[in-house]
Each structure stands twice: as C-alpha cells, then as structure tokens.
C-alpha positions in Angstrom: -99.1 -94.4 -44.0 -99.2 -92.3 -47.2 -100.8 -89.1 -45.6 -98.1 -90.0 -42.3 -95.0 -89.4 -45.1 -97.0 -86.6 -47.2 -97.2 -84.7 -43.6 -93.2 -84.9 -42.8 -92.4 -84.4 -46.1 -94.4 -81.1 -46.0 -93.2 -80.3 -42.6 -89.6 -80.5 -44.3 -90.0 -78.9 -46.8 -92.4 -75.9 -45.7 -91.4 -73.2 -48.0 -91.7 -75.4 -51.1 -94.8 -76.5 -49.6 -96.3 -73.0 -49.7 -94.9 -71.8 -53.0 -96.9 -75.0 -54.1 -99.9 -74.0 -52.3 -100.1 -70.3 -53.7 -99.4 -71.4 -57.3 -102.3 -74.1 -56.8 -104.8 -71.2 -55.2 -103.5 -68.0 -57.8 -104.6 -70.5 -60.9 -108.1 -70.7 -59.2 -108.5 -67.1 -59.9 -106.4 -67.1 -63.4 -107.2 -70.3 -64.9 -103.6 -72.2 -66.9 -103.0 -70.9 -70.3 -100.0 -70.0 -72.7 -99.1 -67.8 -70.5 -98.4 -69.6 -67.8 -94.9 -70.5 -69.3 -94.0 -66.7 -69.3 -94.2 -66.9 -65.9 -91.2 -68.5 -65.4 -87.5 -66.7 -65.6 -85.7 -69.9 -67.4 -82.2 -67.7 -66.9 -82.6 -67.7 -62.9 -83.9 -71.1 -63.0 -81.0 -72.0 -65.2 -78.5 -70.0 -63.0 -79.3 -71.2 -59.9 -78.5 -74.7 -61.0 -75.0 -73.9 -62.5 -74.2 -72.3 -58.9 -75.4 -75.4 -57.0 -73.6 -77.9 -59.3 -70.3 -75.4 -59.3 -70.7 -75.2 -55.2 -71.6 -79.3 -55.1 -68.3 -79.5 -57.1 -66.1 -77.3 -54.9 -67.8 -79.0 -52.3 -66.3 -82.4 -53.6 -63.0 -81.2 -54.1 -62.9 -79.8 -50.3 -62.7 -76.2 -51.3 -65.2 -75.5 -48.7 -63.2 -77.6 -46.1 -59.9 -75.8 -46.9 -61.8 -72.4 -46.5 -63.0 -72.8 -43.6 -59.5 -74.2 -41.9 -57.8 -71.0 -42.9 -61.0 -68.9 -41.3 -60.5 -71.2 -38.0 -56.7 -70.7 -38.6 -56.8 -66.7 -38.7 -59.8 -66.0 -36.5 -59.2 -64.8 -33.2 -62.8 -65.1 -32.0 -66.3 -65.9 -32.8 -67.0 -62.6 -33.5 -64.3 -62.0 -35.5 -65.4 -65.1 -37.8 -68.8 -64.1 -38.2 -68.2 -60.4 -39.2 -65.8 -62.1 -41.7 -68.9 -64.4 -43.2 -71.1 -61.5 -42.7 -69.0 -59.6 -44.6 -68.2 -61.6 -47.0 -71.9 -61.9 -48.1 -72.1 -58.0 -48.3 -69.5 -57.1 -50.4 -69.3 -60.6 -52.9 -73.1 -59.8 -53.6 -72.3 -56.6 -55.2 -70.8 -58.6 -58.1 -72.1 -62.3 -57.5 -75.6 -61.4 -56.8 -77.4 -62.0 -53.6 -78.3 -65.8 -54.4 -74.9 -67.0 -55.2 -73.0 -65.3 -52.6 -75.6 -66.8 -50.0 -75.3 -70.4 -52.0 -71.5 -70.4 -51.8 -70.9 -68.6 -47.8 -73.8 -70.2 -45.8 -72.5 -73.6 -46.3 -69.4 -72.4 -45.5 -70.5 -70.7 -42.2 -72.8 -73.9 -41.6 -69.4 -75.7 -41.6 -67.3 -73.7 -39.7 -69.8 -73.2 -36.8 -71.0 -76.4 -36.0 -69.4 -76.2 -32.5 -70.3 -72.7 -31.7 -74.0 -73.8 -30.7 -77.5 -74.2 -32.9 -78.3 -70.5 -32.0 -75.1 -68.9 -32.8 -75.2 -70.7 -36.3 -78.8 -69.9 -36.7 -77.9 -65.9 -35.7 -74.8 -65.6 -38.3 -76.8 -67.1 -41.0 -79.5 -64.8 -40.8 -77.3 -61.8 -40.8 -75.2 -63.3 -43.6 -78.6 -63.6 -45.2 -79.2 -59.8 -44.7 -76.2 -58.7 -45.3 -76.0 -60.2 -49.1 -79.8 -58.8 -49.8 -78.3 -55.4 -48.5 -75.0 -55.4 -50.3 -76.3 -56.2 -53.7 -78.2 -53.0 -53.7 -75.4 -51.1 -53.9 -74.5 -52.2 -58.1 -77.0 -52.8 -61.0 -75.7 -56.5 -61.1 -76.0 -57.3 -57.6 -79.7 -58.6 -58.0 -82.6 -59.1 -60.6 -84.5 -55.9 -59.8 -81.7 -53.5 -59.8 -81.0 -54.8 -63.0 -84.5 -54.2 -64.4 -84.9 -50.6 -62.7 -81.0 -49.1 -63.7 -82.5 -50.4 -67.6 -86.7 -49.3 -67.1 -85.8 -45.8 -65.9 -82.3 -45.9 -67.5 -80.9 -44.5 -64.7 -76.7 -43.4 -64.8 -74.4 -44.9 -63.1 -74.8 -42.1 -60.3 -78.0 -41.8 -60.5 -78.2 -45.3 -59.2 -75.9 -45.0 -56.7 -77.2 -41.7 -55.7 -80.5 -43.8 -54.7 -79.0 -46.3 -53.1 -75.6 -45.4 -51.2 -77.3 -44.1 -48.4 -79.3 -47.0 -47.6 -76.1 -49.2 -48.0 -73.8 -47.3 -46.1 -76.5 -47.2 -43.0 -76.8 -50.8 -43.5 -73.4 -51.9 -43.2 -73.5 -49.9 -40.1 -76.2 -51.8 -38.7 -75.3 -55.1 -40.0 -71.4 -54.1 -37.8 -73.7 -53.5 -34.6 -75.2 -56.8 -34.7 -71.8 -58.7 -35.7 -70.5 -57.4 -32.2 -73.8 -58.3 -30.2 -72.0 -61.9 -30.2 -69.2 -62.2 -27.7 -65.6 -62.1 -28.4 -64.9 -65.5 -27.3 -62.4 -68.0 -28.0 -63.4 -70.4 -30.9 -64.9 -73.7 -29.4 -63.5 -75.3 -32.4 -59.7 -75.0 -33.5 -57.8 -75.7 -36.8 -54.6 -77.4 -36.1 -51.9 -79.4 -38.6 -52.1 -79.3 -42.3 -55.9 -79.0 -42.9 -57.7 -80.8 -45.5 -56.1 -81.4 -49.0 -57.5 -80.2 -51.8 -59.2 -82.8 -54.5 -57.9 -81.2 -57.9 -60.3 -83.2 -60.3 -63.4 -81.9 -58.7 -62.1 -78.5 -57.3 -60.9 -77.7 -60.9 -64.4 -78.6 -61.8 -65.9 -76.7 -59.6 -63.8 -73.6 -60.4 -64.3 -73.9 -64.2 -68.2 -74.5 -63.4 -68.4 -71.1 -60.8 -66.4 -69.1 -63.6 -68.7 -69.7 -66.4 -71.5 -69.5 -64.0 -70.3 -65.8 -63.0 -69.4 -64.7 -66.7 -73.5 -65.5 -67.3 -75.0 -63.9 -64.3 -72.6 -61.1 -65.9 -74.2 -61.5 -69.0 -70.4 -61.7 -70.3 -71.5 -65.6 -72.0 -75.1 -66.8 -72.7 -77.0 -68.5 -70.2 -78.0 -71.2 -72.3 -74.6 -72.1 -73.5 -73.5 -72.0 -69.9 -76.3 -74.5 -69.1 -75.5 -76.7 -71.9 -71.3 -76.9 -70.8 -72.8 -77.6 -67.1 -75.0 -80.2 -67.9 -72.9 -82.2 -69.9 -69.7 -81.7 -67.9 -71.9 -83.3 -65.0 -73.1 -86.1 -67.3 -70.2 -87.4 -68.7 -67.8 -86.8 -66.2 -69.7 -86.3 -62.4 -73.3 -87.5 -62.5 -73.3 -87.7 -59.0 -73.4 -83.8 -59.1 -76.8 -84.2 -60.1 -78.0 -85.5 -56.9 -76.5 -82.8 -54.7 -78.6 -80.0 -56.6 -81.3 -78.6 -54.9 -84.1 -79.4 -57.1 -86.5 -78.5 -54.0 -85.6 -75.1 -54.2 -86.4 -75.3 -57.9 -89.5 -76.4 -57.9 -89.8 -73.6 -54.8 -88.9 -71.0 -57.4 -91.3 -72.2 -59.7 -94.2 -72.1 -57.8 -93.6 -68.9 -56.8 -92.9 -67.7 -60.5 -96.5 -69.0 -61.0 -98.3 -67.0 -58.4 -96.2 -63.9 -58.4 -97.4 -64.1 -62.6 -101.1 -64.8 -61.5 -101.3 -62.2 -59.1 -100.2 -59.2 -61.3 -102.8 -60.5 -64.3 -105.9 -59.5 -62.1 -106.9 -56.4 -62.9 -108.3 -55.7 -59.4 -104.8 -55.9 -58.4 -103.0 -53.4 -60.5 -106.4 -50.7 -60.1 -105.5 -50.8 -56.4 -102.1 -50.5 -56.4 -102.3 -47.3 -58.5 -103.3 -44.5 -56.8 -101.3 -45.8 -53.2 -98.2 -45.7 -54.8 -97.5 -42.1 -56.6 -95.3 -40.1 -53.6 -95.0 -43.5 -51.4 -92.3 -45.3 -53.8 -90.1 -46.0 -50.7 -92.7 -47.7 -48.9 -94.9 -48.7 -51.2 -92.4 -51.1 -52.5 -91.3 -52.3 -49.1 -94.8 -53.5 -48.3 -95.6 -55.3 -51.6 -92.4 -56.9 -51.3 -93.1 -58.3 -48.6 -96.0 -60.6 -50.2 -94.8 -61.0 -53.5 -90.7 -60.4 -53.1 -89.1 -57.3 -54.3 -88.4 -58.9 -57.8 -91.9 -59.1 -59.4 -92.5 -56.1 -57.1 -90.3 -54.1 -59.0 -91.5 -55.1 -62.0 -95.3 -54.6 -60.8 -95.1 -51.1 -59.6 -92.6 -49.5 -62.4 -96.1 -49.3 -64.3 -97.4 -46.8 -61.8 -94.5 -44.6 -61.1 -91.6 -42.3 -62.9 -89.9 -42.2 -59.4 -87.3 -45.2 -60.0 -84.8 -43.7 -57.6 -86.8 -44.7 -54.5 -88.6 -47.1 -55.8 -85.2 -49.1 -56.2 -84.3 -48.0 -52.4 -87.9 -49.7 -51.5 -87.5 -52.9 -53.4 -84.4 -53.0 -52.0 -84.7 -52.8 -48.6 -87.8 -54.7 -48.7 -86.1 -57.4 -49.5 -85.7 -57.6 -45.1 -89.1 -58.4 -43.4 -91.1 -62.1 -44.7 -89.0 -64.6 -45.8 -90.7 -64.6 -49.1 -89.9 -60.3 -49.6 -86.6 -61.7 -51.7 -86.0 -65.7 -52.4 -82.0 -65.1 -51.6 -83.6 -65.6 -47.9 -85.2 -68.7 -49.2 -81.9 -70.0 -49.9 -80.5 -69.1 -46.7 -83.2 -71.3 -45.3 -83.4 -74.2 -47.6 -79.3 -74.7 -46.7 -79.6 -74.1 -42.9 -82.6 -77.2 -42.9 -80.7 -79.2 -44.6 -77.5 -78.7 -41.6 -77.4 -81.5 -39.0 -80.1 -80.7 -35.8 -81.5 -78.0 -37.6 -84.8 -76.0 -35.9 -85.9 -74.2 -38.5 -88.8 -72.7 -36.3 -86.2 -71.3 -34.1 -84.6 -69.6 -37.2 -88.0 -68.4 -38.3 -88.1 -66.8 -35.0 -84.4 -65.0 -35.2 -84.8 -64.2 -39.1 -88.4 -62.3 -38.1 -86.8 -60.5 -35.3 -83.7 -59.4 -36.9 -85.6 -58.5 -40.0 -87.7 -56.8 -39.0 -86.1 -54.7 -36.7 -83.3 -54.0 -39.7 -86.2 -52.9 -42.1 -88.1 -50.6 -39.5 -84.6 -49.0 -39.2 -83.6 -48.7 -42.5 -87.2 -47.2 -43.6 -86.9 -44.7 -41.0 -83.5 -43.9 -42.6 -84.3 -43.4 -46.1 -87.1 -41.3 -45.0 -85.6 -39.0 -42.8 -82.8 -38.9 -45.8 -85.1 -38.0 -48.5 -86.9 -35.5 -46.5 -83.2 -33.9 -45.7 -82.1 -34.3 -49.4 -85.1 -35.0 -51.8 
C-alpha cells in the first residue's frame, strides 16, 4: 500500500521527483558538507513564496475572477484572448521577472479557458510560458542571470540591450505567428451581468503582499524584511494562506539548487567546458542550459569567457528547449497539474514541440545576426 501511494505521489509530482533524484545522485559524486547550504539562493527561495502567498491572496479576494470577466467581457475571440495572456507574460516579465509574471497569468489563463478545450489551455500556457522566458531578456531585472551578467561584465545599459534586442524583437515575432495559429472563434465561454465582486480584506492583502513582493525582486526593500512582513501578515491575520503555497515547487527548487551546486564543484566538469566555449558563447550556453538551466549556466560559463554579450543572448534563449533549461517553465507546469483534468504528458508533448522549434529558430537568428553585425 505504501509503495502503491509513493508511486502516484511521484507520478504527480514528477518534476519534484527528479530534482530529488539528481540532488540524491550529484551528492554521490560530491559528498554533503558546509557547502551544501551555499547552494541554495534563500532570496529566490524567499521570493517565490511572497508571490504565491500575494497571488493565494488575490486569489481569495477574486482579483483573478474579476480579471478574467473583463478579458471574457472585451475579447472578441479566442485568439484575441490568448495573444492578450501571451502578451501579457512578455512584456510584465521585463519588470516582474519571468517567475512572477508566469505565477500571477497562468492561473489566470487556466481560469479563463476552462471551456476552450484541454488542448487549447495546454497550447496558451506553453506560449505564455515562452513568452515570459523571452520577454524578460530584454531588461537586467527581468531574470536572475541577466542580473548577474549586466553586473559580471558590467555591461551599459546599451550594451545590454545591444545583445539582446535582436533576439527579443524576433521573438515577439514568432511568439505573434503562433498566437494566430489558433482560430478566431467565438469564445465558448461568455461573461454576462455584473461579474464577480471583489473581496476587499483579502484583495487589499493581496495587493499590499504583491507590492512589497515587487519592491524586493526590485531590490528597492530587503528581501528578508519582505519575508518577515509576509509571514506574519499570513500568521496573524490569514493562516490559511499557508496552505495554498506551493511548497512542492519549493522543495523542487531546492533539489535542483543542490545538484546544479554539485555539478559545477567537479573539476572534470569545468576542464571540459573550457576550451568548447571561447567563440561558441551563443551556443554554448544554449546547450548547457538545457541540463542545468540557464541560471547556474550563466554563472558556470562567465569563468571561461569575456564575451558576456552573447553569452547573455545564449542563456537567454536557452531558457526554450527541456523544461529544466529555466525553472519559470517549471512553474508553468507545476500550476497547469494542479488545473482540473490536467494531462501533463500531453503538455510535455506541446511544450517539447513548441520549444524546440522556437529555440532552433531563434539560434539560427542570432547567428545569422552576429555574422551580419558582429
């Protein structure tokens, strides 16, 4: 009975499952230590559960509800609703980051789609999940490695967007095409009357909790004091909070944390990456991000390069392909299994294709760009 629940609970949950699994093998190879607690980046960690409290919040007070009622309201069509969650993704990750855009407009698009049909959910989410790894490329604060590379190489402001306007431009183009593949069809599922009302305690909650959340992934307050007003603002006043954060995707981070930290202590690792990456930036850091995500790729192969312009293209558009090569996508996932008759093999299937098919492109792109204007 034991090993019968262990075996759905993994099947459930298979993304935690194999961030578990490749912390568990990497710490065959590099035993635990002190180090091990370096491993972990406390301020996403931290982050990531402000958001999901702030979003469980709004999510109380039927902020999400009353979105979606005014998208149904003043869409025309399907495909006028998804290139409005597709683009919302793109452009709120320039200043959100990639995770908390996807946290806040997935459920939303969950929500709003639930008559529309499994696949056309599954197909919006993925591009919504593409288009907020693309669109935070195009600002240093739009995801972790930007941030590190603008400060490594300390790159100007139009330096960095020198690198990486290019890439965004051609992926908004893209990320339009496949918006229109859908049909321009009526919506299945109409918003009529007043819509939902709003519940002021917990959407004022929510909205004071997203704020401070923002102002630290801005760096504008501490993280720490951020945490500290979130956790006790759930504890004395909304407990219940604490059981609508995703502490799955968490402990999914974690484990990830502690292999991505394993893998780049082995010497063997960092000898071979060495000489394969000087002149090969661009891909280079497309392909390792695609086993480790283009985070601690970034931070891996800064060491063997002084070409942070296309490095930061590479990491960036990397961050297309596995569903490991950034952990926004994990999100993505995490919240589309948890949706009502979810097939998360079927969105395996439509996230590979679409991915992978948007990362060929773009790395034929930025090298047929670079070539043209080195």
């Amino acid at each position: 009975m034991i090993k019968l629940r262990m075996f759905g609970w993994l099947r459930k949950n298979p993304v935690l499952s194999v961030s578990v699994l490749l912390a568990l093998m990497s710490s065959v190879l590099v035993p635990p230590d002190g180090a091990y607690l370096g491993y972990l980046d406390f301020r996403v960690l931290s982050l990531l559960f402000c958001l999901m409290a702030a979003v469980a919040a709004l999510g109380e007070g039927r902020a999400l509800e009353a979105v979606s009622f005014w998208l149904l309201q003043k869409a025309p069509s399907l495909r006028a609703l998804a290139l409005a969650l597709v683009s919302l993704c793109f452009f709120s990750s320039m200043l959100i980051t990639n995770d908390v855009a996807l946290i806040t407009f997935v459920p939303l698009a969950l929500l709003v789609l639930r008559g529309e049909g499994r696949d056309r959910v599954i197909y919006v989410v993925v591009l919504q999940t593409a288009a907020a790894n693309l669109g935070s490329m195009l600002t240093p604060l739009g995801n972790p490695q930007n941030l590190f590379l603008y400060s490594h190489y300390a790159l100007s402001l139009g330096a960095f967007l020198r690198a990486v306007l290019p890439a965004g431009l051609a992926s908004a183009s893209l990320l339009a095409v496949l918006v229109f593949l859908l049909p321009n069809a009526p919506l299945r599922v109409s918003a009529r009357g007043e819509g939902p009302k709003l519940v002021g305690s917990a959407f004022g909650k929510g909205l004071f909790l997203l704020a401070a959340s923002l102002l630290a992934v801005l760096r504008i307050l501490p993280w720490e004091a951020v945490l500290l007003l979130t956790f006790l603002l759930l504890a004395v006043s909304a407990r219940n909070l604490f059981l609508r954060v995703d502490w799955g995707l968490l402990a999914t981070f974690c484990g990830f944390f502690v292999f991505v930290g394993n893998l780049s202590r082995l010497s063997l690792v960092r000898e071979a990456l060495a000489p394969l990456i000087a002149g090969r930036e661009l891909l280079a850091g497309a392909l390792v991000s695609q086993l480790i995500s283009n985070v601690p790729a970034a931070l891996m192969l800064s060491a063997f390069t002084e070409n942070g312009a296309r490095l930061l293209t590479g990491v960036n558009v990397g961050g297309l392909g596995t569903l490991i090569a950034s952990l926004a996508s994990v999100i993505s996932f995490q919240l589309y299994q948890k949706s009502d008759g979810a097939r998360a093999g079927r969105y395996l299937a439509v996230f590979s294709a679409v991915n992978f098919g948007l990362l060929a492109a773009l790395l034929a792109f930025c090298a047929l760009w670079g070539a043209f204007f080195p």
